[in-house]
Biopython code that builds the backbone (N, CA, C, O; Angstrom):
import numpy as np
from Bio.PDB.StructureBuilder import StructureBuilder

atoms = [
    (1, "UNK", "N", (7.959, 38.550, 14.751)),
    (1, "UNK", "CA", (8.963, 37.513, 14.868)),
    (1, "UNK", "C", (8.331, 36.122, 14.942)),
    (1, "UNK", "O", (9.079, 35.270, 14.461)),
    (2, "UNK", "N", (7.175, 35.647, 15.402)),
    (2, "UNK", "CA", (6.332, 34.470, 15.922)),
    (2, "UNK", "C", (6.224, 34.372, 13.847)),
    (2, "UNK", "O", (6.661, 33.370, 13.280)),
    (3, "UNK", "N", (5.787, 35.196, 13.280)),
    (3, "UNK", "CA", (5.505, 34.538, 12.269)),
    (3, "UNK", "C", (6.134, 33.949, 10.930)),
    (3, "UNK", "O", (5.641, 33.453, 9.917)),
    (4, "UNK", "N", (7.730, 34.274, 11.456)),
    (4, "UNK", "CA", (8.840, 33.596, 10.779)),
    (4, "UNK", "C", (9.020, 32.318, 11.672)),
    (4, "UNK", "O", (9.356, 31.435, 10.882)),
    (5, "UNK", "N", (8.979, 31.961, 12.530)),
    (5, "UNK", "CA", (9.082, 30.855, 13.584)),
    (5, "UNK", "C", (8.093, 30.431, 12.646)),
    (5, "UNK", "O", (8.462, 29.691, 11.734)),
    (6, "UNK", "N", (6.648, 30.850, 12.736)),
    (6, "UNK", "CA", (5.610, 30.038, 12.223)),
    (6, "UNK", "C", (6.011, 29.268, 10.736)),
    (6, "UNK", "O", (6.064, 28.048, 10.579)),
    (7, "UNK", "N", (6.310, 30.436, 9.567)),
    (7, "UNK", "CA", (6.905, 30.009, 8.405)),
    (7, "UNK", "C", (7.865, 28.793, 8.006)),
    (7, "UNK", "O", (7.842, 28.046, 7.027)),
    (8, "UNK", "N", (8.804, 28.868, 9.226)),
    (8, "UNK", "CA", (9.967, 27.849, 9.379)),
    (8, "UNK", "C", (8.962, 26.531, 9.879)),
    (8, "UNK", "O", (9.114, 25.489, 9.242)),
    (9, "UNK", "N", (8.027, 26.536, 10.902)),
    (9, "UNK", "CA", (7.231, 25.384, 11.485)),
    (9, "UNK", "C", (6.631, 24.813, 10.191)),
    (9, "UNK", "O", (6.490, 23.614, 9.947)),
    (10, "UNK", "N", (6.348, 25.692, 9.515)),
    (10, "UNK", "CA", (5.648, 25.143, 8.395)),
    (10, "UNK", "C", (5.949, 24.427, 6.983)),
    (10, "UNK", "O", (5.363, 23.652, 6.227)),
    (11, "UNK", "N", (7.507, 25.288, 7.051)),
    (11, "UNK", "CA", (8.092, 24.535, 5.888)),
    (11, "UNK", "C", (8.223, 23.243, 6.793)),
    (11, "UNK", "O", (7.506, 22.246, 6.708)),
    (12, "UNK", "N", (9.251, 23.437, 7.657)),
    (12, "UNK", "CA", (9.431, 21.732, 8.134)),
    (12, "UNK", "C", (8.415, 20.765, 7.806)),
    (12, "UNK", "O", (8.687, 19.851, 7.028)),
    (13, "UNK", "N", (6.866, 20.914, 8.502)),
    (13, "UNK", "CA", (6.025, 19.924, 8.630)),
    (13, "UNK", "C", (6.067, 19.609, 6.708)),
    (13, "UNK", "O", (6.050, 18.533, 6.111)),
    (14, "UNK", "N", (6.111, 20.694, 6.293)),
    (14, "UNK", "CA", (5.529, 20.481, 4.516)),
    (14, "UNK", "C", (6.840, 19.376, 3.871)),
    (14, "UNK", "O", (6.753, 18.393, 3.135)),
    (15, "UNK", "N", (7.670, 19.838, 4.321)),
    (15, "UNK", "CA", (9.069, 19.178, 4.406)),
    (15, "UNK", "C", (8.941, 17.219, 4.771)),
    (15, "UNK", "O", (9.005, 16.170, 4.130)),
    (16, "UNK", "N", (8.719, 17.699, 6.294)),
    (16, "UNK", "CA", (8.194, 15.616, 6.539)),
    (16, "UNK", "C", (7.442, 15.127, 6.065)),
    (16, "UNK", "O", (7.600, 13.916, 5.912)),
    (17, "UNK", "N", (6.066, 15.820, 5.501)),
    (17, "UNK", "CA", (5.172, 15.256, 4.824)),
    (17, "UNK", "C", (5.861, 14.621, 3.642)),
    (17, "UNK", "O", (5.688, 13.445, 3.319)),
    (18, "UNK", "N", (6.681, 15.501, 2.993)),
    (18, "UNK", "CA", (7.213, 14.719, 1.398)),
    (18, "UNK", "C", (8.083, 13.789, 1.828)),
    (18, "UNK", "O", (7.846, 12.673, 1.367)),
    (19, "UNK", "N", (9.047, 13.861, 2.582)),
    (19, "UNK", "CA", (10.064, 12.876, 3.258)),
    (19, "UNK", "C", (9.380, 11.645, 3.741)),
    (19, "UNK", "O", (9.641, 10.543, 3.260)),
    (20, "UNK", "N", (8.462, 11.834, 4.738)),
    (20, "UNK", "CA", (7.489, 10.433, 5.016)),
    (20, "UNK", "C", (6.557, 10.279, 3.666)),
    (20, "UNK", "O", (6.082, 9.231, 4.105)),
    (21, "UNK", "N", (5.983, 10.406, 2.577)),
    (21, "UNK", "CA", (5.663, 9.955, 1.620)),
    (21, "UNK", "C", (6.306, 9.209, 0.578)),
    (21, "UNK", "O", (5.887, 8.250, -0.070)),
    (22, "UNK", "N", (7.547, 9.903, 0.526)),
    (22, "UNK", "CA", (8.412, 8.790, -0.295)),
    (22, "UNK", "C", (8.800, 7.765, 0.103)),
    (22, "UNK", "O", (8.870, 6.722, -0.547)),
    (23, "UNK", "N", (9.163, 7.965, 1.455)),
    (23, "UNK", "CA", (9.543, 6.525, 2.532)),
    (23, "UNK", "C", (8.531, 5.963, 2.166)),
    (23, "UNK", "O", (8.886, 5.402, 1.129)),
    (24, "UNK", "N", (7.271, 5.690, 2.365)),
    (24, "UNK", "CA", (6.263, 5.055, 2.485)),
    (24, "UNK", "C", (5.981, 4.517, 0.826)),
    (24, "UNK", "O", (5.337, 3.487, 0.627)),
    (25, "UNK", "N", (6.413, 5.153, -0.054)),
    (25, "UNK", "CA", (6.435, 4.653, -1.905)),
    (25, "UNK", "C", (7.580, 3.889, -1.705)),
    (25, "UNK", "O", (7.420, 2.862, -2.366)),
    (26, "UNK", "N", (8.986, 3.851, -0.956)),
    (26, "UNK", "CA", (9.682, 3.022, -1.444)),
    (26, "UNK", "C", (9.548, 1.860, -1.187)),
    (26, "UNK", "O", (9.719, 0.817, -1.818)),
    (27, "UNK", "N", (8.923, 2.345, 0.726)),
    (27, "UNK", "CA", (8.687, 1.223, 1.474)),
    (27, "UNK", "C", (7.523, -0.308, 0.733)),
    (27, "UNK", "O", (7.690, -1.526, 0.795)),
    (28, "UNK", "N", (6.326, 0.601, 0.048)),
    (28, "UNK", "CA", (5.315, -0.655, -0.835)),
    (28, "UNK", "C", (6.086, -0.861, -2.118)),
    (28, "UNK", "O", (5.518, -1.626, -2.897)),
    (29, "UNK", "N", (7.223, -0.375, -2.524)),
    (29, "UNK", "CA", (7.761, -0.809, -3.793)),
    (29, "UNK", "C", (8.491, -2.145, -3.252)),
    (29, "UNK", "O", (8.397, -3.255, -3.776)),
    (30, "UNK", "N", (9.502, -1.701, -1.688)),
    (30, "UNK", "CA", (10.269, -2.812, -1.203)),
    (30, "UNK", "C", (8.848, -4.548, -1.140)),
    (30, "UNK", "O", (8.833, -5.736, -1.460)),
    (31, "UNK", "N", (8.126, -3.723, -0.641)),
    (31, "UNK", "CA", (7.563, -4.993, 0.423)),
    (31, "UNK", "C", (6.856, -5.761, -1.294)),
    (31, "UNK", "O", (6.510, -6.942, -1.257)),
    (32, "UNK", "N", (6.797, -5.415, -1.886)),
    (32, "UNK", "CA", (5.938, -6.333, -3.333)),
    (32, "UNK", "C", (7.365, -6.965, -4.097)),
    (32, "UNK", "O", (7.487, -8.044, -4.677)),
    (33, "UNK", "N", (8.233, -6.047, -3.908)),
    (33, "UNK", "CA", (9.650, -6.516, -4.797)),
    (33, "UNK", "C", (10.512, -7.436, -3.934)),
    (33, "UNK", "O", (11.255, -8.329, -4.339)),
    (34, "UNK", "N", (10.282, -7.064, -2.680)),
    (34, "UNK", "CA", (11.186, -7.841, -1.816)),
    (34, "UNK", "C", (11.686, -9.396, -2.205)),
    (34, "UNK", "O", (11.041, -10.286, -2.759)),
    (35, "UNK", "N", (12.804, -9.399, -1.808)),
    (35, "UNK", "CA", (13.650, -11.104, -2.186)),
    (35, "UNK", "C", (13.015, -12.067, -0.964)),
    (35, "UNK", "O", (13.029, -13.296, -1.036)),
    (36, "UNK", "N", (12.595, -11.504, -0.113)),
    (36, "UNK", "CA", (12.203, -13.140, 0.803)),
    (36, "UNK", "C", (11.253, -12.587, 1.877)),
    (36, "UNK", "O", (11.084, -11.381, 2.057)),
    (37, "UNK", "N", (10.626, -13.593, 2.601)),
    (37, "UNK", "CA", (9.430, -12.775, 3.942)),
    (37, "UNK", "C", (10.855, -12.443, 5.277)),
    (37, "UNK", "O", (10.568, -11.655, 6.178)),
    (38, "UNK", "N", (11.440, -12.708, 5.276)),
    (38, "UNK", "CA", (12.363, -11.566, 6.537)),
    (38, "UNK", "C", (12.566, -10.497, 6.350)),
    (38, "UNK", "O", (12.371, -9.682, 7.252)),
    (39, "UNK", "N", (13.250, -9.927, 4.534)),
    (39, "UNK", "CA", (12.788, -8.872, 3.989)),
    (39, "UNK", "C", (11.709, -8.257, 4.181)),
    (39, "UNK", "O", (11.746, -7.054, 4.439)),
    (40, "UNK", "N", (10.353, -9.031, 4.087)),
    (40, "UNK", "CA", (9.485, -8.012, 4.022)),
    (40, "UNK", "C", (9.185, -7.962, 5.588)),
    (40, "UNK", "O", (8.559, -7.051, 6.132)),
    (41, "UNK", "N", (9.554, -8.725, 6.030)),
    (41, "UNK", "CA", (8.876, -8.380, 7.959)),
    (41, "UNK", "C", (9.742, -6.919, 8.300)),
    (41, "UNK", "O", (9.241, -6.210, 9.172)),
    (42, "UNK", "N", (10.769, -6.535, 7.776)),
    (42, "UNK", "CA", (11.832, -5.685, 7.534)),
    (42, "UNK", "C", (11.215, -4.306, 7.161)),
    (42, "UNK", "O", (11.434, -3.290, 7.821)),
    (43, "UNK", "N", (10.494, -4.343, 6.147)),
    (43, "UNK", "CA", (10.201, -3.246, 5.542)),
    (43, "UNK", "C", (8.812, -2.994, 6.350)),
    (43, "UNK", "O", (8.702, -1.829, 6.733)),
    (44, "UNK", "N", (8.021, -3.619, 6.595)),
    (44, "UNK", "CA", (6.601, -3.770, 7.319)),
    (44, "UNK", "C", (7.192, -3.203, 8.669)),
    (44, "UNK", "O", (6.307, -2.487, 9.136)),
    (45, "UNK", "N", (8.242, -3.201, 9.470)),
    (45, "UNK", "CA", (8.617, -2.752, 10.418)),
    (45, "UNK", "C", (9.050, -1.143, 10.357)),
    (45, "UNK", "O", (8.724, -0.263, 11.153)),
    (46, "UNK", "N", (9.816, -1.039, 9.264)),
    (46, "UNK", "CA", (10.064, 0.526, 8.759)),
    (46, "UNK", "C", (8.369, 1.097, 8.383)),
    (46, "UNK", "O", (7.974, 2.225, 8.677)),
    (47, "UNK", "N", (7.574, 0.102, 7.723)),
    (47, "UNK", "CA", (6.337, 1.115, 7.090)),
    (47, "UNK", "C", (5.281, 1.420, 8.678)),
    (47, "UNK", "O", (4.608, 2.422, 8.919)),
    (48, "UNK", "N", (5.454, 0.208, 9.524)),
    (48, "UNK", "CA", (4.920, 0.932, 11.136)),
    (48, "UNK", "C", (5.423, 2.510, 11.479)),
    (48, "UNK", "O", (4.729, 3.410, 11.954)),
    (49, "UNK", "N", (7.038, 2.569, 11.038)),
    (49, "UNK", "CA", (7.845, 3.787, 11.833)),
    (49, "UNK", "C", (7.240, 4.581, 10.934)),
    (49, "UNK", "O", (6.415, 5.220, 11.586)),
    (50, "UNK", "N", (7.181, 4.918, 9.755)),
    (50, "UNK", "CA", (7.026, 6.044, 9.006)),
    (50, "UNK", "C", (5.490, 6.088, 9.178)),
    (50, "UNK", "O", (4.894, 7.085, 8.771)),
    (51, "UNK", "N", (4.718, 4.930, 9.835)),
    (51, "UNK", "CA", (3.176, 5.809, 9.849)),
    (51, "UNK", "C", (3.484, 6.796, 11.353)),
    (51, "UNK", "O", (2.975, 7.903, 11.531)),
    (52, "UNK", "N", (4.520, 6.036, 12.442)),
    (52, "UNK", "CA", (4.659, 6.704, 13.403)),
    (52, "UNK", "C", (4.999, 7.981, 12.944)),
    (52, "UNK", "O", (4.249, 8.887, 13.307)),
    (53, "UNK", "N", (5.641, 8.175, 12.465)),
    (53, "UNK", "CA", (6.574, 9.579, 11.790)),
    (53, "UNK", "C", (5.460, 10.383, 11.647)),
    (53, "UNK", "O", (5.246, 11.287, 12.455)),
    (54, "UNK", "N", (4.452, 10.080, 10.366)),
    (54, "UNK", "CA", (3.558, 10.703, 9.796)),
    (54, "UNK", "C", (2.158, 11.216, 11.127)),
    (54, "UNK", "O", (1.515, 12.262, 11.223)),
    (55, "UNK", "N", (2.139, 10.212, 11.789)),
    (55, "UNK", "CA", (0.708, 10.812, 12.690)),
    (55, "UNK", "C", (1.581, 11.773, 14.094)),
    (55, "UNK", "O", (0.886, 12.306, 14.959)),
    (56, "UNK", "N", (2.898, 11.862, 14.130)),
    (56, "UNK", "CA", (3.546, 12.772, 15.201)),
    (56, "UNK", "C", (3.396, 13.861, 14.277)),
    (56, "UNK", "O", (2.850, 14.835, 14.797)),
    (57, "UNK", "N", (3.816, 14.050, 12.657)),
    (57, "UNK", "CA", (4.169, 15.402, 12.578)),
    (57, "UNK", "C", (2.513, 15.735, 12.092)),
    (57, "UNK", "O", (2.258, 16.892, 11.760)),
    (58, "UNK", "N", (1.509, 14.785, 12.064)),
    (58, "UNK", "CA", (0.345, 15.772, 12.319)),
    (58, "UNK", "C", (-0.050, 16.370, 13.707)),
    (58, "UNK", "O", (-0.681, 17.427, 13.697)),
    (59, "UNK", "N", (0.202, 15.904, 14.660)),
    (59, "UNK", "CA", (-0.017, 16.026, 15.738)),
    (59, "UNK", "C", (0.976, 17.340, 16.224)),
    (59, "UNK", "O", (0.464, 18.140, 17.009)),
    (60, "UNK", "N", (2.296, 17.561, 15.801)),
    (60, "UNK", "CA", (3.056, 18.751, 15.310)),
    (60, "UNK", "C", (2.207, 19.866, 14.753)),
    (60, "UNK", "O", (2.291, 20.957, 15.317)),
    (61, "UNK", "N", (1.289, 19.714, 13.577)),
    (61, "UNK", "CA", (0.700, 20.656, 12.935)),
    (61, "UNK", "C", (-0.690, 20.878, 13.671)),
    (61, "UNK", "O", (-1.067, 22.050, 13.678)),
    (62, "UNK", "N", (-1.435, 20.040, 14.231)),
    (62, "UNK", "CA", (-2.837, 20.485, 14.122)),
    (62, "UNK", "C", (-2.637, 20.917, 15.856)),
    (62, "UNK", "O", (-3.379, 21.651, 16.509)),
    (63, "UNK", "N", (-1.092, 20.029, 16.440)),
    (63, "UNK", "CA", (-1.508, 20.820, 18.206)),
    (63, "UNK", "C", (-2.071, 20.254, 19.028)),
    (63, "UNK", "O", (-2.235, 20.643, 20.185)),
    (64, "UNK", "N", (-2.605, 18.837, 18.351)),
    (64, "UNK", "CA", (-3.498, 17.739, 19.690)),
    (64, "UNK", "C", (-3.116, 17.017, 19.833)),
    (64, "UNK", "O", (-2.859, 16.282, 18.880)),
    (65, "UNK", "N", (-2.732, 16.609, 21.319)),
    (65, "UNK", "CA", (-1.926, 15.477, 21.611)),
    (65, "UNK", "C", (-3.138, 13.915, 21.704)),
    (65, "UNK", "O", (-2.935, 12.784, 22.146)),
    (66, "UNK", "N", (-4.153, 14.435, 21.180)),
    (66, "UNK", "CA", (-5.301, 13.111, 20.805)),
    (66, "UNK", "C", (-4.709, 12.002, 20.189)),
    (66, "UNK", "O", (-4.575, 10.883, 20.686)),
    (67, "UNK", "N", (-4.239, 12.511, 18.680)),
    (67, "UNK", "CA", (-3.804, 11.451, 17.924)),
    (67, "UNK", "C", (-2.296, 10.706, 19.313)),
    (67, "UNK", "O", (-2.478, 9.512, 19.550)),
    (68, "UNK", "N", (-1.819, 10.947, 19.603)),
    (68, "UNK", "CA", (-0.511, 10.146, 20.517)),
    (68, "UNK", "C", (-1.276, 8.704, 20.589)),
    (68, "UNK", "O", (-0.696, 7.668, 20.262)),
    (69, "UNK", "N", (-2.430, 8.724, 20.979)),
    (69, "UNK", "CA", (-2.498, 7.302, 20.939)),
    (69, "UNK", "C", (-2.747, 6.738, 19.819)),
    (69, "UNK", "O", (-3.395, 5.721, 20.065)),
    (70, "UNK", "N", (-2.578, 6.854, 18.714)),
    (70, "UNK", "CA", (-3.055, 6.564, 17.635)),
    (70, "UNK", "C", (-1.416, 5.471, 17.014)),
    (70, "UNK", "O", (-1.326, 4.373, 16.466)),
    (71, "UNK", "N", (-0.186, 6.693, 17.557)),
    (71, "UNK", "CA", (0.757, 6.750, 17.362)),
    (71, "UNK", "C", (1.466, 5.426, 18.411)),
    (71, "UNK", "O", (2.434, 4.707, 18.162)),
    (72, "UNK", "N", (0.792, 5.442, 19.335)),
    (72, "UNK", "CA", (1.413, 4.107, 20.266)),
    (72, "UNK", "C", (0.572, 3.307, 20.008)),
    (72, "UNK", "O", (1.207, 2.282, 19.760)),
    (73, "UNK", "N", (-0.996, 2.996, 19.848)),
    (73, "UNK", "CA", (-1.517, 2.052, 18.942)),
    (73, "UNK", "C", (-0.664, 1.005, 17.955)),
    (73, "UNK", "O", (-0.551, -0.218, 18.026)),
    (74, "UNK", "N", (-0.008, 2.147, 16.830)),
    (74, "UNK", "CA", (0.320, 1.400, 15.955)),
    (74, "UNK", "C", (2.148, 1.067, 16.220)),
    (74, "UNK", "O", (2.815, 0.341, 15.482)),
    (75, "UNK", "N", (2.635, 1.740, 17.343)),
    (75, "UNK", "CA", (3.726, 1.187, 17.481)),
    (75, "UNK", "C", (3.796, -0.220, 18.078)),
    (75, "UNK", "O", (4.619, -1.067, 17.729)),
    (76, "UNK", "N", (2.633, -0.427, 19.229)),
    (76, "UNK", "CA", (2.446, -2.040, 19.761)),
    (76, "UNK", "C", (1.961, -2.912, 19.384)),
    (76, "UNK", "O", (1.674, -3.829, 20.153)),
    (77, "UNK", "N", (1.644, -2.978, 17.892)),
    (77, "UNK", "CA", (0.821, -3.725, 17.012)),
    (77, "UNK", "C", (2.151, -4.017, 16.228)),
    (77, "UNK", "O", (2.403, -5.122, 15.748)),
    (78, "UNK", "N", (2.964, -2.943, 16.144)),
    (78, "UNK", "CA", (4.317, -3.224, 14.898)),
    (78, "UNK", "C", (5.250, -4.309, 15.481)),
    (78, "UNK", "O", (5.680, -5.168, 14.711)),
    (79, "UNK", "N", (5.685, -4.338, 17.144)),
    (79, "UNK", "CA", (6.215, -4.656, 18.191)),
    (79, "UNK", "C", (5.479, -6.089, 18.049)),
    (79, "UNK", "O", (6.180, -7.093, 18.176)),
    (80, "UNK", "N", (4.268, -6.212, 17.824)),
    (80, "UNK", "CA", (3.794, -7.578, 18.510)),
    (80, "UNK", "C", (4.111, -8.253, 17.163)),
    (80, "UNK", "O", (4.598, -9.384, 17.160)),
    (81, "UNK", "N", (3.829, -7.541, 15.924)),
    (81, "UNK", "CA", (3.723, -8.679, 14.978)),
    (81, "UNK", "C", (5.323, -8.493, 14.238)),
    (81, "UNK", "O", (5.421, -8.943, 13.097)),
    (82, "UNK", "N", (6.311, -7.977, 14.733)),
    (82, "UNK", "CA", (7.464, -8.297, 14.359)),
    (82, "UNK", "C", (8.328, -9.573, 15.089)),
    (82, "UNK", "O", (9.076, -10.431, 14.621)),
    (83, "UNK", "N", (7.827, -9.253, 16.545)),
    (83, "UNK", "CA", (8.498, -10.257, 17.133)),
    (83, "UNK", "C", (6.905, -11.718, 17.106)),
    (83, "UNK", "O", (7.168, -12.827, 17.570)),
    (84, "UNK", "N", (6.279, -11.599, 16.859)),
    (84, "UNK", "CA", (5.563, -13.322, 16.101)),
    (84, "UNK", "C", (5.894, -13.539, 14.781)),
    (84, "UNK", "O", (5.675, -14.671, 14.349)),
    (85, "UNK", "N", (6.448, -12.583, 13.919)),
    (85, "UNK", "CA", (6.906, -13.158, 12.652)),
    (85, "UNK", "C", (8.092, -13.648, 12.935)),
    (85, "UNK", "O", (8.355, -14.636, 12.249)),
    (86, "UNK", "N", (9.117, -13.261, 13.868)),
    (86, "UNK", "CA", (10.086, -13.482, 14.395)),
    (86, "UNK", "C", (10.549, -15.046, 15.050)),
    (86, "UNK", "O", (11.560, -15.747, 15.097)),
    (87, "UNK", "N", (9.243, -15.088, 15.472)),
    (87, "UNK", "CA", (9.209, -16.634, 16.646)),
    (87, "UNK", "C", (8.951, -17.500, 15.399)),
    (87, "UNK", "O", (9.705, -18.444, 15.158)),
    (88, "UNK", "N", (7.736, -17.160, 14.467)),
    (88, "UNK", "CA", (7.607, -18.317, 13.701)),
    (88, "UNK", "C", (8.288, -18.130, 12.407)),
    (88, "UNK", "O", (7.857, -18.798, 11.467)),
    (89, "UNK", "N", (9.697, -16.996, 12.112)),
    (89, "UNK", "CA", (10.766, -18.029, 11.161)),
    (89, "UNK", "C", (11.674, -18.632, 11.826)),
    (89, "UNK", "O", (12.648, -19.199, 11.331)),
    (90, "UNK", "N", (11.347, -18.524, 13.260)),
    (90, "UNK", "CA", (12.369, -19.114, 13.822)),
    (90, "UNK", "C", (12.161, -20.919, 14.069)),
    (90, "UNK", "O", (13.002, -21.756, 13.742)),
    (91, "UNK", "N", (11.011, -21.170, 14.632)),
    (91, "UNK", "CA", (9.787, -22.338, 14.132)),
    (91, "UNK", "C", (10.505, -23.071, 12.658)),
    (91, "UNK", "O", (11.082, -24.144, 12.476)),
    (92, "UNK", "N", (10.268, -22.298, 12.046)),
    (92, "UNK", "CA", (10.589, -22.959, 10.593)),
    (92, "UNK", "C", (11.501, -22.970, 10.027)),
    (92, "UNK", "O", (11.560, -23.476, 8.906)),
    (93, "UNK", "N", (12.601, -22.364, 10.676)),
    (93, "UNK", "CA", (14.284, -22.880, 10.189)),
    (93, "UNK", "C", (14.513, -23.792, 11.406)),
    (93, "UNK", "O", (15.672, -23.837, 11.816)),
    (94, "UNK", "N", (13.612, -24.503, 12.026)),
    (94, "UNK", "CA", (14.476, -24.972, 13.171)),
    (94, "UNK", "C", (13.995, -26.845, 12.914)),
    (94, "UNK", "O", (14.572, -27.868, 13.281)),
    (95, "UNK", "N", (12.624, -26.620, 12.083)),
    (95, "UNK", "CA", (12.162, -28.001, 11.148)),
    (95, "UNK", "C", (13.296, -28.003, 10.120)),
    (95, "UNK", "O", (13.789, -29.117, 9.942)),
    (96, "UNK", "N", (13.705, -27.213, 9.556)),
    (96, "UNK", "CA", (13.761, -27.685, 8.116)),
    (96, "UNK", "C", (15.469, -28.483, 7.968)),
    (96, "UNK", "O", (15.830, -28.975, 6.898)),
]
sb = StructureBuilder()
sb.init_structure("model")
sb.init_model(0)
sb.init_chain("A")
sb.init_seg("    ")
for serial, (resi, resn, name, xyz) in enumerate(atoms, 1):
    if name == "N":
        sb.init_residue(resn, " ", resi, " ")
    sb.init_atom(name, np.array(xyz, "f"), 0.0, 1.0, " ", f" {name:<3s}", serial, name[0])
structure = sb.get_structure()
């Protein structure tokens, strides 16, 4: 029985892998095509989540909760530089 559980664990992860890969193709199609930089601070905020996505469901597959910091690493780096892109369009609609 453990190794239909296992089978099902496995499609899933094989499953997010393709799901977080396409996110991540649409996401560099958005951020080069994008109409303006709020747009892309936009998509740069989604491409943080889907690396989050991607290093949990390895951490799902391989069983080590090592990578977790890898995973909050790059969530407080996404956090810091969304809200300073944030402050300085705010800066610059407030000159213009």
């Amino acid at each position: 029985m453990e190794h239909i559980g296992s089978l099902a664990l496995q499609t899933a992860i094989y499953i997010a892998y393709a799901t977080i890969s396409l996110t991540l193709g649409v996401v560099i199609y958005r951020l080069v095509k994008g109409p303006g930089l709020p747009d892309r601070i936009i998509v740069l905020d989604l491409a943080a989540s889907a690396t989050i996505g991607f290093v949990l469901v390895i951490i799902i597959q391989t069983k080590q909760t090592v990578y977790l910091n890898i995973a909050l690493v790059v969530a407080l780096i996404a956090f810091l530089g969304t809200v300073s892109f944030a402050r300085y369009l705010k800066k610059q609609i407030r000159y213009e």
